[in-house]
LUMSE-123177 format. One record per residue: residue in three letters; x, z, y of N, C-alpha, C, O in turn. Coordinates in pm, whole numbers, plus 50000, padded with zeros to 5 digits. Layout:
AlaXZYXZYXZYXZY/...
***
This chain:
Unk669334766507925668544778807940669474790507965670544791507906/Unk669004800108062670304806408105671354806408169671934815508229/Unk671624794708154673034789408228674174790008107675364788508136/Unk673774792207974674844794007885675114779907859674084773407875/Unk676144772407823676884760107780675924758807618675464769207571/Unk675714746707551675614743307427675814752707328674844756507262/Unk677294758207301677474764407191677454778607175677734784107068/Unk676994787107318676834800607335675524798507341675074808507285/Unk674524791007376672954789207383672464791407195671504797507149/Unk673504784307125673144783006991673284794806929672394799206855/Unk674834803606959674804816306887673584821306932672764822406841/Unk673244824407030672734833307113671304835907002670944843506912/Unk670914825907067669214824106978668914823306868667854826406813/Unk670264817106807670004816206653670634834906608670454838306491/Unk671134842406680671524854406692670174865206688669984873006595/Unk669444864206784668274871706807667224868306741666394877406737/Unk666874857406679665924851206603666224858306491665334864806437/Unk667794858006429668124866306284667884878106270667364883806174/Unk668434884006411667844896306383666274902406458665814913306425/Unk665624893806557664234897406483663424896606382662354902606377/Unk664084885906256663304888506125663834901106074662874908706058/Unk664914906606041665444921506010664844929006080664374937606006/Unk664474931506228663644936706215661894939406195661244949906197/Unk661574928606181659884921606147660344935105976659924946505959/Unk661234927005890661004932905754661234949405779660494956205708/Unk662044956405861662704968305878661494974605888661384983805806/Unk660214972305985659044978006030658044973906005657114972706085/Unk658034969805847656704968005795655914978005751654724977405720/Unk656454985005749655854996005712654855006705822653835013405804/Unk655715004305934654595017706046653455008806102653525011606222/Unk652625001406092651434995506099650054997306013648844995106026/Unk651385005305873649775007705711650135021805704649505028705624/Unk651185027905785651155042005719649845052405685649845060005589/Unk648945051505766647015052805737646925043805646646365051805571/Unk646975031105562646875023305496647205029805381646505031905283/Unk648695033905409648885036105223648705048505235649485052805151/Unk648105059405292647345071305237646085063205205646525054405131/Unk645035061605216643915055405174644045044705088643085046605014/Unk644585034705047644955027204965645535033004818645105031204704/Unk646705040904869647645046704759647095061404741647135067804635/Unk646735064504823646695079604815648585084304847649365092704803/Unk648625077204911649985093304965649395099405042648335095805091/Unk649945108905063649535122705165650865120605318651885113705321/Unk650265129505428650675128505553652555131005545653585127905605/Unk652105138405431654005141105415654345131805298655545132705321/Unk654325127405241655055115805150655255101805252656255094705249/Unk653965099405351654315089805468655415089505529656065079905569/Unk655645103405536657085110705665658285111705593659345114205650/Unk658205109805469659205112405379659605094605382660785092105405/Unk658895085605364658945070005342659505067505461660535061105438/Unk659335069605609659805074005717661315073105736662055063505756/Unk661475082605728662905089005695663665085705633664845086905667/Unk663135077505462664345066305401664355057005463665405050905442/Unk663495050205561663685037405610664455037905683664805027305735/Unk665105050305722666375046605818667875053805753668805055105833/Unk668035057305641668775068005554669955060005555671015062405613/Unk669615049105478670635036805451671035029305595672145024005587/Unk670695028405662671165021405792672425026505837673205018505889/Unk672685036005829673545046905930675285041905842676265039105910/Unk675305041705675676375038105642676405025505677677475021905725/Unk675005012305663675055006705699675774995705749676444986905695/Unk675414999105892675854994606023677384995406048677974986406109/Unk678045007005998679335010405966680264995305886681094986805917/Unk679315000305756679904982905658680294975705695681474973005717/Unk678684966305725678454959705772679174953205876679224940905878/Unk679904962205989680114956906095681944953606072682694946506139/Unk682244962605944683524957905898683504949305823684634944905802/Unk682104940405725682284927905651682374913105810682984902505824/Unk681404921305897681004909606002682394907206063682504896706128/Unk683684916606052684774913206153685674908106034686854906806064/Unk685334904905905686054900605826685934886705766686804878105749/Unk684564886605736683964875705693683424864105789683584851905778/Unk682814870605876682634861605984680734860906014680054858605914/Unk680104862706133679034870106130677844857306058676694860506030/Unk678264846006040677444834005981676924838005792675754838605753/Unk677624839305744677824848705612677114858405602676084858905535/Unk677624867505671677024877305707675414884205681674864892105605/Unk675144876705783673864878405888672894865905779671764870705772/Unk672934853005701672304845905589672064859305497670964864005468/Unk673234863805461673424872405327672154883505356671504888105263/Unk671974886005455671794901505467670074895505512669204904205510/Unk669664881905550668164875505565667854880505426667004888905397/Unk668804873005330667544871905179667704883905092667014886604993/Unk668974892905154668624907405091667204912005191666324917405123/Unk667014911105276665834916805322664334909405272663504915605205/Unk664164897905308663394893205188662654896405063661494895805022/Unk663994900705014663614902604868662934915804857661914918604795/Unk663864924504943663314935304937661644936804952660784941704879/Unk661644931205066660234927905116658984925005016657824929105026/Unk659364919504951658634909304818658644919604733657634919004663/Unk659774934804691659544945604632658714954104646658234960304551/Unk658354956104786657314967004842656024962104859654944967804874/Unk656384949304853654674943904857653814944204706652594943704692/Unk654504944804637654374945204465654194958804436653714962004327/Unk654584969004535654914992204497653524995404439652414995104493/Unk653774997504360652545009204317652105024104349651065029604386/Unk653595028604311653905042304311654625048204447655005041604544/Unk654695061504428655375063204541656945064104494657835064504580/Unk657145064204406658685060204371659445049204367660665048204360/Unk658195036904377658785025804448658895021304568659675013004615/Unk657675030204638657675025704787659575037704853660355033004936/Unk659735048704802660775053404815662165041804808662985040604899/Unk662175034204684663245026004677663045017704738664105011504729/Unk662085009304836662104997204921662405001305031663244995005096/Unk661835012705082662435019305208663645022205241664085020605355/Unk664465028005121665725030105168666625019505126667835020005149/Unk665845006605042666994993105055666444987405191667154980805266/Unk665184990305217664894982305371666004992005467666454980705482/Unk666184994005484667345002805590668825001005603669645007405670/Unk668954990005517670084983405509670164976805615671134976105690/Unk668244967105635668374952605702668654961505852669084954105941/Unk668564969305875668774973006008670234977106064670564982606170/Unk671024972005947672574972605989672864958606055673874956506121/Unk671804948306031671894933606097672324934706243673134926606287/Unk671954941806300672144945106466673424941306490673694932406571/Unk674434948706411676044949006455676234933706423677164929006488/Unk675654925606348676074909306347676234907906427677354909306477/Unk674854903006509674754898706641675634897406712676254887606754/Unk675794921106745676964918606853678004913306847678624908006939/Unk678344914506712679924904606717679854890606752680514884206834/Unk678954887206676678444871406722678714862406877679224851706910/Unk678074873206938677424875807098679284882107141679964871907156/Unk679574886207148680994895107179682024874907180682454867807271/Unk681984873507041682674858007010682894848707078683904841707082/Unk681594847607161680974832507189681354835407374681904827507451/Unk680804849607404680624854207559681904863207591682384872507527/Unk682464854507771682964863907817682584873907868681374874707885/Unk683454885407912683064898707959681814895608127680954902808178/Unk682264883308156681234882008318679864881008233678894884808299/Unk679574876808105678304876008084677844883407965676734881107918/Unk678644892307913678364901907805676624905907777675734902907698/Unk676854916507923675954926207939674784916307919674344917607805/Unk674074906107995673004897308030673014889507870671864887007835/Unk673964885607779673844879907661673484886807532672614883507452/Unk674414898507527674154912707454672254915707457671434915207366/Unk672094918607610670644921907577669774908107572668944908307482/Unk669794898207637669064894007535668694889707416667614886107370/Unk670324891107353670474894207184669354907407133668404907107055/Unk669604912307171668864930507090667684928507167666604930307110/Unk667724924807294666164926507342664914919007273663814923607245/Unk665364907107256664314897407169664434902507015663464905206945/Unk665844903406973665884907806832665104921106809664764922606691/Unk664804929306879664444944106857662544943106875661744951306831/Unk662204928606965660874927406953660394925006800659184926306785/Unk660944922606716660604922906595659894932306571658894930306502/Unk660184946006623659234956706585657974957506632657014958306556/Unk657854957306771656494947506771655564939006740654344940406741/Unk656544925606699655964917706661655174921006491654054917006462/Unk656034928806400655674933806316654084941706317653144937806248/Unk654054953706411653324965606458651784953106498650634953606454/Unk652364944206585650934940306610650554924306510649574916906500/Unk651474924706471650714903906348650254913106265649114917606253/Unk651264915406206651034921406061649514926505991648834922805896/Unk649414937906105647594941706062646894929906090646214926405993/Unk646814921206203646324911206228646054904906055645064905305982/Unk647194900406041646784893405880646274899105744645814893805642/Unk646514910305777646024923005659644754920305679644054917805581/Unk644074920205840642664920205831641904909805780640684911705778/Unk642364897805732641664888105650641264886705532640634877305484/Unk641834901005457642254900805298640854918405289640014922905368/Unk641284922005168640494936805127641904946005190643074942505205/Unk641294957505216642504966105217643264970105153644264976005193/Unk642914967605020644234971104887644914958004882646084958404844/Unk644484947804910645574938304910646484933305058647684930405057/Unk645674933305168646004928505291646854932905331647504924305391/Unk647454945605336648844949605353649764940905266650744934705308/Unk649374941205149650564934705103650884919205146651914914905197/Unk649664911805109650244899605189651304895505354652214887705379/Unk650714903205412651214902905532652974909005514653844905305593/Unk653294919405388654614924205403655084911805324656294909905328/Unk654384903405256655104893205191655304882505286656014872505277/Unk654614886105370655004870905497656254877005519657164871505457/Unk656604887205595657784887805668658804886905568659934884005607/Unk658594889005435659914884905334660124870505365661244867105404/Unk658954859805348659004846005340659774842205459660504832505480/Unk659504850305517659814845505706661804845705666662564836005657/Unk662044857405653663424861305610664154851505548665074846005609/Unk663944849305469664084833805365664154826305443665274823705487/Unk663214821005484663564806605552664884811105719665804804005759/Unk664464823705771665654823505863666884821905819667824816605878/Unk666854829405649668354826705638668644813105595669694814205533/Unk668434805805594668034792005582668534782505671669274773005649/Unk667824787905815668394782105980669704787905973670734782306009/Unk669614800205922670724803006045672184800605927673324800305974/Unk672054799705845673364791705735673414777705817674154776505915/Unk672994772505794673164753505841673764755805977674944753606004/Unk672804760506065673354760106220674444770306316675304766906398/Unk674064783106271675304792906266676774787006267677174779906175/Unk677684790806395678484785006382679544799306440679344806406539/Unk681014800406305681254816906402683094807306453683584796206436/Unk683474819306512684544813306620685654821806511685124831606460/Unk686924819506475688174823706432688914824706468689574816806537/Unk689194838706422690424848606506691744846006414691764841406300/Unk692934850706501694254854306410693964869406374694614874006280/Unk693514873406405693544892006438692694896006273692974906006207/Unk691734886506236691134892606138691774902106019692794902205950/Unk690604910006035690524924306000690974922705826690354914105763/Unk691794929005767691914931205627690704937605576690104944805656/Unk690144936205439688984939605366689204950305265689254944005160/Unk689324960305242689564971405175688774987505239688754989605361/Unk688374994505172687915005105186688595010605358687875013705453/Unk690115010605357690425016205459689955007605593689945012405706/Unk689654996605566688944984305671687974990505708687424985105803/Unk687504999905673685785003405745686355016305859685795019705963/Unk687465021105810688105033005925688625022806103689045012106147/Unk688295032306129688705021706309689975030106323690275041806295/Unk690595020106377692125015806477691815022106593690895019206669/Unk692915034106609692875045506690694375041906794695055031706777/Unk694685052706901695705050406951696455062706960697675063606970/Unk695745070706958696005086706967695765096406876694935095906786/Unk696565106106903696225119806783694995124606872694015127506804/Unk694855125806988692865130007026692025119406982690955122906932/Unk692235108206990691325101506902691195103006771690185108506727/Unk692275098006680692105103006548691185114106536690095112006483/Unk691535127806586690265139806572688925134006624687935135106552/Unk688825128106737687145122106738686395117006692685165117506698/Unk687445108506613686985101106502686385104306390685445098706333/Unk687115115906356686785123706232685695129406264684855130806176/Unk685415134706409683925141406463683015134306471681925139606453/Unk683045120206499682385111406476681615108406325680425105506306/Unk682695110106227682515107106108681955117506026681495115305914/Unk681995129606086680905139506029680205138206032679435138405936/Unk679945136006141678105138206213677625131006106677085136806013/Unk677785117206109677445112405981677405111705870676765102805813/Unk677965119605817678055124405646677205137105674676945141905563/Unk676625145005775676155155405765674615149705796673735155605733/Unk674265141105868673205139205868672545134005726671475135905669/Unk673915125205695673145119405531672565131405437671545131705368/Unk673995145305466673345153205367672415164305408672245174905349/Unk671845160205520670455172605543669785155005512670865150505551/Unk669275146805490668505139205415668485138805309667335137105270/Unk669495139605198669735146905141668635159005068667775158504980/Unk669245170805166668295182105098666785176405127665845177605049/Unk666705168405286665215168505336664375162405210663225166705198/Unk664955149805085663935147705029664025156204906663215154804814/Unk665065165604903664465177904785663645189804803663045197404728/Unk663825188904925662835201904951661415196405067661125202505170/Unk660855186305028659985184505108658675187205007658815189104886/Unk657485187105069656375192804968656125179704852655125180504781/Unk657125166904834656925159504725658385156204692658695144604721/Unk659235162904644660645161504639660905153204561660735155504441/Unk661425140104608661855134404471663275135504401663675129304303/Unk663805143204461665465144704378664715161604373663895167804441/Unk665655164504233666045181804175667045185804296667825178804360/Unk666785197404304668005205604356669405203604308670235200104392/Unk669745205104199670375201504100671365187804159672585188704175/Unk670515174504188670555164404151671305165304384672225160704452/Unk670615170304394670975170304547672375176804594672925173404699/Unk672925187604495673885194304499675055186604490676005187304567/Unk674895176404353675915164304325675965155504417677015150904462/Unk674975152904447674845144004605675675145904761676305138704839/Unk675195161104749676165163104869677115166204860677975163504944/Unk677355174004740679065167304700679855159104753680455158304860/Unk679725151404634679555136404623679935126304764680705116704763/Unk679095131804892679085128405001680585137505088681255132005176/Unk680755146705056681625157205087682935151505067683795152505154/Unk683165145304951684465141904836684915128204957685905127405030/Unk683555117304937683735105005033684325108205153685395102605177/Unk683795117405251684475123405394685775124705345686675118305400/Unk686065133505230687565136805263688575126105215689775127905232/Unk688155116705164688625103805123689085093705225690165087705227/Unk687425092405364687715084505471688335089905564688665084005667/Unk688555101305541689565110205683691215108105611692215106205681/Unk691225108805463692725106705425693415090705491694455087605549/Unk691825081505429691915064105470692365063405607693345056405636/Unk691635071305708691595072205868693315067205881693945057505922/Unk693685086505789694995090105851696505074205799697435068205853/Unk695925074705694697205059805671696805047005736697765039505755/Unk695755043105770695565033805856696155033805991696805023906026/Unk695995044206074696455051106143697895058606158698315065206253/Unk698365056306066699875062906054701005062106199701755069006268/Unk700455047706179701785039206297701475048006501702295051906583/Unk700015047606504699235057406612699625065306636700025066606752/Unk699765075906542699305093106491701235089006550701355096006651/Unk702235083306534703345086306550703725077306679704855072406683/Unk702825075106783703185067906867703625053806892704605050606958/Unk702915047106839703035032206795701975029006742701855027106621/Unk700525027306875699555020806824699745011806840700695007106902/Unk698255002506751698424985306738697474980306870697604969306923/Unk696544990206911695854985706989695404998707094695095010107058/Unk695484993107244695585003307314694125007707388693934999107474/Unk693185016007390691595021807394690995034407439691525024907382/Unk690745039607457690005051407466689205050507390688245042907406/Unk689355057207297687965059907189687405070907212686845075007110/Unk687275078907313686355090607371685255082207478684215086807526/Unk685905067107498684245059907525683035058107459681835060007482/Unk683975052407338683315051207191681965059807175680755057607170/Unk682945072107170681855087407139680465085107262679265082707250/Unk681185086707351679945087007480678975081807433678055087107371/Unk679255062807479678325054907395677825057807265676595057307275/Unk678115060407157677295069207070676445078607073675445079007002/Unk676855089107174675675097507210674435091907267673335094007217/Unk674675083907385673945075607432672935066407325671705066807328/Unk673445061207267672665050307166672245059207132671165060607189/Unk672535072107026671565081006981670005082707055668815081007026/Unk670895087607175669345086907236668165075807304666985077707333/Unk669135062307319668245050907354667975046407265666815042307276/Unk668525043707139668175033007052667475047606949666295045306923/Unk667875058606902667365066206841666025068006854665265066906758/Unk665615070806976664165075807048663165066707007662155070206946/Unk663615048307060663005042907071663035037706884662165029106874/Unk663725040106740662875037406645661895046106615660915042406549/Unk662065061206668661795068306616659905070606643658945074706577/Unk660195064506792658725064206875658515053206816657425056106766/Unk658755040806775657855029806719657555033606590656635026606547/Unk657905041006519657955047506381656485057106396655725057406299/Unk656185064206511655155072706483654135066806583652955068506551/Unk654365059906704653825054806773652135050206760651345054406845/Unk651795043706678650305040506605650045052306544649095058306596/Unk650485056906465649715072406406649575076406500648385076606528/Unk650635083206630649735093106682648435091006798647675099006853/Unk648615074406805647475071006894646295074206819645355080006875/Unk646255070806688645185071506598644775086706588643595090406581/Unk645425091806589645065107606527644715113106694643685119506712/Unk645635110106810645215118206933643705111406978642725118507002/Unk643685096706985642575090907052641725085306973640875077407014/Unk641815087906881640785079506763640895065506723640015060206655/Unk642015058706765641975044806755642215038506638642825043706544/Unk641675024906638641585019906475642755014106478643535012406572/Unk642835010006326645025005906262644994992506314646074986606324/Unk643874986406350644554972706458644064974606592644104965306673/Unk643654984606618644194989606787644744995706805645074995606924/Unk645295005106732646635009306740648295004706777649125005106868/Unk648054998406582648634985106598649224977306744650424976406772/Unk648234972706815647984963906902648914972807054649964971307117/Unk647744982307053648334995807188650364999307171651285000007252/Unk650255000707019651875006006987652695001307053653535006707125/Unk652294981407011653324970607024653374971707153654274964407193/Unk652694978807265653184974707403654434981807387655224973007421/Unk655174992207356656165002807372657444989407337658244984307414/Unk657234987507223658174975007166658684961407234659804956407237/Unk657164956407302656934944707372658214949607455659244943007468/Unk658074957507488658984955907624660684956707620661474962207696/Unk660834950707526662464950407485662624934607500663684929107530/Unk661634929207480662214911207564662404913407728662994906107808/Unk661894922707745662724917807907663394934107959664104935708058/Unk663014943407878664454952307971665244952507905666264952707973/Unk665494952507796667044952207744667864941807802668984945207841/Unk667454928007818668264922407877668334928908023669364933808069/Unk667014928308096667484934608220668084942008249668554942108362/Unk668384953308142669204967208152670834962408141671774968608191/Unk670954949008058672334946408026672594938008167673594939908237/Unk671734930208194671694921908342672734929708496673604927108579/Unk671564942708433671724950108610673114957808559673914961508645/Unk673314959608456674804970408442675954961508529676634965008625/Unk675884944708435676764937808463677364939508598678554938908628/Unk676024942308699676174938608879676004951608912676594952909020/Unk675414964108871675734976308947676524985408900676654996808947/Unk677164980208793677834992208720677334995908599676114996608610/Unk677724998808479677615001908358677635015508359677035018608256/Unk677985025408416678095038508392676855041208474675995046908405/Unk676435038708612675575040808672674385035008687673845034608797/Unk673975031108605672765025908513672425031608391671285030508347/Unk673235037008338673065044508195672995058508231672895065208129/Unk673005066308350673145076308436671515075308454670835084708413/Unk670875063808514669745064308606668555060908427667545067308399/Unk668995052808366668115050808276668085063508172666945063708125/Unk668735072208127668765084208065668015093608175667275102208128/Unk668115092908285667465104808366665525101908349664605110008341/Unk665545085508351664315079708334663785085308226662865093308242/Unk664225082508100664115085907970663625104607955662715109607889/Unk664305109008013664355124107973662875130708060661985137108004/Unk662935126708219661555128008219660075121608155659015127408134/Unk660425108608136659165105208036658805111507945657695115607913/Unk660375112907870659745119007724659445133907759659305140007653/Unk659335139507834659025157007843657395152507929656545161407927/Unk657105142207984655805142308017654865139307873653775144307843/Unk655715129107794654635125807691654235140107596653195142607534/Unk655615148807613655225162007486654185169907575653805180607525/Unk653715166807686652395175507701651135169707666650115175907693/Unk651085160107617649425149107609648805157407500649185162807396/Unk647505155907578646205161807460645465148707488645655139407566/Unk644315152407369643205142607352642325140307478641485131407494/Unk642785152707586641665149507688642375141807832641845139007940/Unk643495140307795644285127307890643625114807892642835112207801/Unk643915104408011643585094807984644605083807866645825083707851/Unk643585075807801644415064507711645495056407806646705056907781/Unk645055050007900645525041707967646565046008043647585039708071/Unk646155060808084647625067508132648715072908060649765075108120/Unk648585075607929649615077807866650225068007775651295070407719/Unk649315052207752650105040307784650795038807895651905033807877/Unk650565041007986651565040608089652845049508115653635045708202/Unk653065060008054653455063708045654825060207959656035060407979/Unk654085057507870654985055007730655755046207770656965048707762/Unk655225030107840655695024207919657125023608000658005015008003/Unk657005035808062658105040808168659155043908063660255038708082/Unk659005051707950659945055707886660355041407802661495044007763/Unk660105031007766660305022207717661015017407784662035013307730/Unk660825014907975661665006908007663015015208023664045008708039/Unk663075030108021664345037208047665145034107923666245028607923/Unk664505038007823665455035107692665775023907689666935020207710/Unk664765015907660665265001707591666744993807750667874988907755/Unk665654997707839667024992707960668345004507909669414998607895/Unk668395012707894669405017807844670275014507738671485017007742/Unk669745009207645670375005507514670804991107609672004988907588/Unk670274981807697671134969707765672364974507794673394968907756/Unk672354982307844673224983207941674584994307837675734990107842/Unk674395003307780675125008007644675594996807558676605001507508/Unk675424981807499675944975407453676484960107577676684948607536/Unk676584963707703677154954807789678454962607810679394958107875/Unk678424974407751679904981607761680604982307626681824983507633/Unk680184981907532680464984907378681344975607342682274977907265/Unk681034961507409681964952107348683254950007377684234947307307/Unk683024952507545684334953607597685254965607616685904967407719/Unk685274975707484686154984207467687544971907372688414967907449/Unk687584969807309688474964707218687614954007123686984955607019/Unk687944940107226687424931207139687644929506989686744928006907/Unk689104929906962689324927106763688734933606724688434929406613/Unk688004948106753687314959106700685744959106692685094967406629/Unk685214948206768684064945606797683244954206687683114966406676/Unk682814945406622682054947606482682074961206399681104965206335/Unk683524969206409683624984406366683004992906463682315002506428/Unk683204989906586682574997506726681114991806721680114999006736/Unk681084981706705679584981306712678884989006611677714992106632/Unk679444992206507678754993306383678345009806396677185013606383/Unk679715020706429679955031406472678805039406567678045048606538/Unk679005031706694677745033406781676325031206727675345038406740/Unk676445020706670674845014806605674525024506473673335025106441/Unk675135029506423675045040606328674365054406381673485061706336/Unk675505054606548674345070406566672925065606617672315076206602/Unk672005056606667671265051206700670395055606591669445063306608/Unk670835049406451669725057306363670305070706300670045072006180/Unk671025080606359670875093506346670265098206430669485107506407/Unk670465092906561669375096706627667785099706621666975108406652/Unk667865086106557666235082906499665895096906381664985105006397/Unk666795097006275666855102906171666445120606232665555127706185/Unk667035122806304666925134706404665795136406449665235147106424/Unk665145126706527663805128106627662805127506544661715131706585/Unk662885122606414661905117506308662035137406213661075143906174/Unk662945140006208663255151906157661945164406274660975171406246/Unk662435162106361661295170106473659605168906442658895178706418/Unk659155156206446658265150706431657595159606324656755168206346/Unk658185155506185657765163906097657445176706105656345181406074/Unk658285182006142658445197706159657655206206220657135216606178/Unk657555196606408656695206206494656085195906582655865196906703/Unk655825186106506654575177306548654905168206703656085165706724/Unk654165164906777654195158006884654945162106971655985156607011/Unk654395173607013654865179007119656735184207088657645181107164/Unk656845189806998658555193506980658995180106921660225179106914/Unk658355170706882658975156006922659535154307022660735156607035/Unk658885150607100658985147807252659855152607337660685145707397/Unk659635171007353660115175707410661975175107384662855174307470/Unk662145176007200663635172807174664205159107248665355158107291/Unk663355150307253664125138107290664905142707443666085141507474/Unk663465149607541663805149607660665245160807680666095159007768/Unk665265171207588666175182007586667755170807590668645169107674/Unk667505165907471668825156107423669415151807490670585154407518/Unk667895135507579668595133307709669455142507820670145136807904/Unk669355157207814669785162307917671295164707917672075168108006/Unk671465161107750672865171107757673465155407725674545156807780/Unk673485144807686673605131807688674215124507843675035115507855/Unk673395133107961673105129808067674805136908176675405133008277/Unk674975150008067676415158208079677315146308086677775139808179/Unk677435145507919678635133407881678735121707931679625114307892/Unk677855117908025677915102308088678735100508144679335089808149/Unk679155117508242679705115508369681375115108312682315112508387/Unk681485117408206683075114808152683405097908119684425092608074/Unk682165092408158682595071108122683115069308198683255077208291/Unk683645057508190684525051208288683535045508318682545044608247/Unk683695040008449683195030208548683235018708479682165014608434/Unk684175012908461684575001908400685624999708284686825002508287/Unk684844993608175685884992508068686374981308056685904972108123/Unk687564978807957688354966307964687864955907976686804953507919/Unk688604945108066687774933808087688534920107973689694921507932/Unk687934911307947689194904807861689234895507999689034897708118/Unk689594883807921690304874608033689614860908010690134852108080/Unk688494856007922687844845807934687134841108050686514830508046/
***
């Protein structure tokens, strides 16, 4: 199938299968968000708040994560991280309160650091001639999970009462989890390096070559400690705060102290660099690009499957399993453009595909921030559509380049990039709240524009290895 040999056919699928259960469990939740106001009684903002932890934890994440996957080896890994999701799963289906549905959300946001497995996985097994075309259909099938979630899920809810039917159905996708990690222990098979990565705190800092990198890095590494801490304030000052002020102050601290810790880690890891004697030779101002980028392909697109069914429901009146149903088309369509997006980079260029699919992206999303109720349904499914295939083909074609910056690095670069993806999200989901549909929308399309700046600084082509 494919044309891949035996033992790249096996990562491959047993790759995307793992991580579409991570994400089946990651997005159990935006299918009942109308559910658990009527069920639970949360209100429109405690929903948006549940929201927002589900992606809080991802962002360090993916980071970790992608330094246990280049250490441990992504078979380990990627089992370990099935039956932490699972379990979790089996927690939220049991929530009463909204202080528990808070703690399942932001341990569910872990499982969405699973992504960076993959790529390493996928990076392991595939040479650079077939990256791009293997990569996406790694994430493309793996990322239908959210779909698949958005449209079974209510499906099975609807057999039960509504105070219970949600829950069963979030207990399937735990069960499901379980048994993947199950397959993919026995059959999972990972490839061994000499190069492997040492395991210590400073292991999660990436291998630089330059004193301009080193600083990007560190710019890199803000963004992310700053987004954690406006999440942070966002759940103390939202109209149901669950941290004190007080309690948020130590927090961002706290978070403050860590930065200046991983910028000290950066600098001794880095020592041999910073004095002209790197270990490995890169441009890590690609790095960044691609990060911006993922922000906005992979960002957009959780952020739109995240609100996607609410706002059909609230603009067009539609019920939570036609919604449901309508959402999953946005999702559906990551089994075939992500790979296609990684497909066509391979053969037209990687820079100039991520050029044409961001330009795609930026007008969709500035058409969708004008929709009223008196549009047609079918046309602003179609719509949505177009922007699905720009992003999600975008995110192909953004990880058909990611790998082949510095293979030993795979898994830290993957993790890095895959981190701003959900700041991105964290960002667009931040809008949402704030100024509703329309300054949703319209931010994404703004983003794309200045996203659309930084492209033109990629290279054409990044390192090729030699398999």
């Amino acid at each position: 199938m494919f044309g891949f040999e035996g033992s790249r056919q096996t990562a491959l699928h047993l790759s995307w299968f793992a991580f579409f259960l991570t994400f089946v469990a990651w997005f159990n939740m935006a299918p009942f968000n109308t559910t658990l106001m009527k069920v639970l009684g949360f209100t429109q903002a405690q929903v948006d708040i549940l929201m927002i932890c589900n992606l809080v934890l991802t962002l360090p994440a993916r980071i970790f994560i992608g330094g246990l996957a280049d250490y441990f080896g992504p078979r380990k890994v990627f089992s370990g991280l099935l039956v932490f999701s699972g379990i979790i799963c089996i927690q939220f289906a049991l929530a009463d309160s909204f202080e528990e549905c808070i703690f399942s959300r932001l341990m569910m946001g872990i499982a969405g650091g699973g992504f960076v497995v993959g790529i390493k996985m996928i990076s392991d097994h595939f040479p650079a001639r077939q990256m791009g075309i293997a990569q996406g259909i790694y994430a493309g099938w793996g990322n239908f999970g959210s779909a698949a979630a958005i449209f079974s899920l209510p499906l099975i809810a609807a057999n039960f009462a509504p105070e219970t039917g949600w829950r069963v159905a979030v207990a399937c996708s735990g069960i499901a989890c379980f048994i993947g990690a199950l397959v993919y222990w026995k059959w999972a098979i990972d490839i061994p390096f000499s190069h492997k990565q040492s395991l210590s705190f400073s292991g999660f800092n990436i291998e630089i070559s330059s004193q301009k990198d080193f600083i990007l890095q560190i710019f890199l590494l803000s963004a992310i400690y700053a987004g954690l801490i406006f999440i942070v304030w966002k759940l103390e000052d939202s109209g149901y705060p669950i941290i004190s002020a007080n309690t948020a102050w130590i927090l961002s601290a706290g978070l403050l102290i860590l930065f200046a810790a991983n910028i000290r880690k950066c600098y001794r890891v880095n020592k041999e660099s910073l004095s002209g004697r790197p270990r490995w030779e890169y441009s890590f101002s690609q790095v960044a690009i691609l990060s911006l980028a993922y922000a906005l392909t992979f960002g957009s697109e959780l952020a739109i499957v995240s609100i996607y069914p609410e706002w059909l429901q609230t603009v067009f009146g539609l019920t939570v399993v036609g919604a449901g149903i309508a959402g999953a088309s946005y999702a559906f369509l990551n089994l075939f453009t992500r790979p296609f997006g990684g497909w066509i980079a391979d053969r037209w260029g990687r820079k100039k595909m991520l050029v044409i699919f961001t330009f795609g992206g930026m007008l969709a999303t500035f058409t969708m921030g004008h929709v009223t109720k008196d549009w047609s349904l079918i046309g602003v499914l179609a719509m949505a559509l177009i922007c699905g295939v720009s992003m999600q083909g975008g995110n192909g074609a953004n990880f058909a380049s990611v790998p082949l910056i510095r293979k030993e690095l795979t898994g830290k670069l993957a993790g890095i990039v895959g981190a701003y993806g959900n700041l991105g999200a964290i960002f667009f989901l931040s809008t949402w709240s704030l100024w509703g549909a329309k300054g949703f929308f319209l931010t994404i399309s703004g983003f794309a524009a200045l996203v659309l700046c930084a492209l033109f600084f990629l290279r054409n082509e990044l390192r090729q290895d030699k398999n």
